[in-house]
KOLTIPA-851582 format. One record per residue: x, y, z of N, C-alpha, C, O in turn. Coordinates in steps of 0.1 Angstrom, whole numbers, plus 5000, padded with zeros to 4 digits. Atoms other than C-alpha are relative to their C-alpha. Layout:
KOLTIPA-851582
XYZXYZXYZXYZ;...
//
This chain:
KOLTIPA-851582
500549915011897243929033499850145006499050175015;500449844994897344289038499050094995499050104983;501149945003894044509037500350164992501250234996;499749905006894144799015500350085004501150144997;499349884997894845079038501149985002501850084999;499050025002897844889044501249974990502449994990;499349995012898844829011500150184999501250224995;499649875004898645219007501050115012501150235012;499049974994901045269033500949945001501749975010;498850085004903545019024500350104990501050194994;499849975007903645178993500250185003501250224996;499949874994903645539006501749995005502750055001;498650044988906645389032500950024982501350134977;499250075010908345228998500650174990501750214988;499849885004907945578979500850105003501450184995;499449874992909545809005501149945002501950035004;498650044994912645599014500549954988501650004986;499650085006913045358981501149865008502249815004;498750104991914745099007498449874999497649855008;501050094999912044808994500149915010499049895015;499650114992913744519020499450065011498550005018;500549954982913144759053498549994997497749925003;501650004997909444839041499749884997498649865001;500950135000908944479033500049915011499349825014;499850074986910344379066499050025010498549935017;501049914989908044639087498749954995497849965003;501450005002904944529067500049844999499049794993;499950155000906144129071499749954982499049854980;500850065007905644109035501449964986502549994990;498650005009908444039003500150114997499350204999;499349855009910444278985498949964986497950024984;501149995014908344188953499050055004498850164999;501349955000905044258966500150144999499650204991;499549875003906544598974499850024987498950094983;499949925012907444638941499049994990498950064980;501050055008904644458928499150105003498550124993;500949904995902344738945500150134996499250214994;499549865002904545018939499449974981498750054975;500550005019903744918898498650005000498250004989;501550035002899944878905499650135003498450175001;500549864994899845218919500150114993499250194992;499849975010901445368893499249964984499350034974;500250055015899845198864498650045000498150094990;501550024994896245188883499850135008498850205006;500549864991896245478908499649945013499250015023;500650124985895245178934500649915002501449864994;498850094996896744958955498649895005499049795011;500450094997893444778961500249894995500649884983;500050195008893344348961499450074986498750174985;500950015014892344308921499249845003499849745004;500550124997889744028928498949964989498149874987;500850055015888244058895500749974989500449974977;498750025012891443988879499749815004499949704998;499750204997891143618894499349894997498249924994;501150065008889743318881500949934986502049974981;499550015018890343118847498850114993497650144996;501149925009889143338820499449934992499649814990;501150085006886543258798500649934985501250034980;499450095010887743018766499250054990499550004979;500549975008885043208747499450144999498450175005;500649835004884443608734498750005006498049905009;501850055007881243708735499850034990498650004987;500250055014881643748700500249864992500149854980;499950094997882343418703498749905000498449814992;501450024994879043338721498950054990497949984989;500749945009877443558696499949914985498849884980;499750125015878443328663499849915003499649834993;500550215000877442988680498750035003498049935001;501749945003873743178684499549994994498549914993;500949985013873143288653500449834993499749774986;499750165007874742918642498249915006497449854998;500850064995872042778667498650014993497849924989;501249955002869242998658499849974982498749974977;500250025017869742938616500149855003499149794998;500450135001870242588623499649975012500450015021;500250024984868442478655500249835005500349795017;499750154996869042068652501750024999502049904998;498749975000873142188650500549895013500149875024;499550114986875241908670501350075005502150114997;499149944992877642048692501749974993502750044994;498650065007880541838672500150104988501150124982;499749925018879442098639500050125008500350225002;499649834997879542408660501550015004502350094999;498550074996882842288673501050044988502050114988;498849985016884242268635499750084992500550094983;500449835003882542588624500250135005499950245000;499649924998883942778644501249995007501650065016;498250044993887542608651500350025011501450085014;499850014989887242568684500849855006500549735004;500150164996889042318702500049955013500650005023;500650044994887842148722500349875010500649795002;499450154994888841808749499349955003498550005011;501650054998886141568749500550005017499850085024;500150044988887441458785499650155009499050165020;501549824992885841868796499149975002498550015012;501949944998882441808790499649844989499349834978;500550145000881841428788498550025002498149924996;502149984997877641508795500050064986498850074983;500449925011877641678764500549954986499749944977;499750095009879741508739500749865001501849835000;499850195000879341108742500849944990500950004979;499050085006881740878729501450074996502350004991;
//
């Protein structure tokens, strides 16, 4: 994995010659990443890792989060199976087996 000042001299390299295979060769890395960097540089202005891009994202807004609240808070005995079909989520029991039995 290459550290950001070298991502910003691959990409520099890649800039000044357009010959992506030679700068991917000198920096041991593919021809896509090249170009995958040269478009992040461009788009972003940065060639740093995105490490807050990574991850599953969340299956729920926080407007999302915000509607199963006020659901909670107006009804507070609410069973997880009626917030579920109130607000058309769906749902796999085999996820979150602790929480909805049977």
């Amino acid at each position: 994995m290459l550290h950001n000042e070298a991502r910003k001299l691959l990409v520099e390299a890649y800039e000044e010659t357009h010959a992506a295979q030679t700068v991917a060769k000198c920096f041991q890395v593919s021809t896509s990443t090249v170009y995958r960097l040269s478009v992040q540089m461009k788009k972003t202005g940065s060639v740093k890792l995105q490490t807050s891009q990574r991850g599953r994202k969340p299956a729920l807004t926080e407007e999302d989060l915000q509607e199963i609240n006020q659901l909670i808070v107006a009804q507070p005995d609410i069973t997880i199976d009626e917030i579920i079909e109130k607000q058309g989520l769906s749902v796999y029991r085999w996820l979150c087996p602790l929480l909805m039995p049977g």
